[in-house]
C-alpha positions in Angstrom: 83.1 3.8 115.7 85.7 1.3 114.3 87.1 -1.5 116.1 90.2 -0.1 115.9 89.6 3.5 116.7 88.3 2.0 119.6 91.4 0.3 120.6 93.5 3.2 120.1 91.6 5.5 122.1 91.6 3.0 125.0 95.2 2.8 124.7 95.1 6.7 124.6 93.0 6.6 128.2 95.4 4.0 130.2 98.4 5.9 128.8 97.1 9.4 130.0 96.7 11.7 132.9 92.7 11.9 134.6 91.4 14.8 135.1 93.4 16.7 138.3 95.8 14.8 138.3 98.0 17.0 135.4 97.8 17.9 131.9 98.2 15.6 128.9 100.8 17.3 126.9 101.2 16.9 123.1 103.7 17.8 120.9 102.2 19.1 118.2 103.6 20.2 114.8 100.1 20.7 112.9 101.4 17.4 110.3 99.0 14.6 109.9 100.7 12.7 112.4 100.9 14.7 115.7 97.3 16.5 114.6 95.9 12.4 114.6 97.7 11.7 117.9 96.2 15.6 119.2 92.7 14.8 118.2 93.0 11.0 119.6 93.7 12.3 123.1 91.3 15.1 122.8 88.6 12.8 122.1 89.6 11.3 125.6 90.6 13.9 127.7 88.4 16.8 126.1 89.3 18.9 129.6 92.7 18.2 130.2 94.6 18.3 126.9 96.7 20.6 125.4 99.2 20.9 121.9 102.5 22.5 122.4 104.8 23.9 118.8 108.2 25.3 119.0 107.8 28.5 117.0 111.2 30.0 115.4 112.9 31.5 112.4 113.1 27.7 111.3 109.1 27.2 111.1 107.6 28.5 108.2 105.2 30.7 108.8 102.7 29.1 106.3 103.4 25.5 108.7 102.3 27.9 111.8 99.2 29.2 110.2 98.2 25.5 109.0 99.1 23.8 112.5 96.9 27.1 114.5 93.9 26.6 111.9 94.0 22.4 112.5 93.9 23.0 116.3 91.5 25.2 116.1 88.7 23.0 113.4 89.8 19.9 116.2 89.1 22.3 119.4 92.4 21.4 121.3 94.4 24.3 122.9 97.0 25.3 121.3 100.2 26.8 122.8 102.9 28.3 121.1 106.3 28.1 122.6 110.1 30.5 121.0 112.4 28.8 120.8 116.0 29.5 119.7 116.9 27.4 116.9 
């Protein structure tokens, strides 16, 4: 493991929630961005992590199949949540 992969995942750990104590929440579009920032914390909190989209007429579908099939290659949960938009 890198040096800075490393670092960013112990950033990751001080800046989340242990075990019991909640859920580590992240907002997840399935773009490279929120997907790295989705697998970072699930690499730390592999119990206690889940990915929440906003699904509505304004998501393409093809984004919502892409962003379910990336959560589910990483192993986070995924949760989908309507929104009015």
């Amino acid at each position: 493991m890198s040096a800075l992969l490393k670092h960013v995942l112990s950033k990751v750990q001080r800046a989340g929630v242990a075990q019991g104590l909640g859920k580590n929440i992240v907002a997840y579009s399935g773009g490279v961005d929120s997907s790295v920032v989705a697998a970072a914390v699930y690499q730390v909190f592999p119990t206690n992590v889940v990915a929440c989209i906003g699904v509505s007429a304004s998501v393409p579908q093809q984004q919502l199949v892409l962003a379910r099939e990336v959560a589910l290659h990483i192993g986070f949960p995924l949760v989908e949540v309507t929104t009015n938009e």
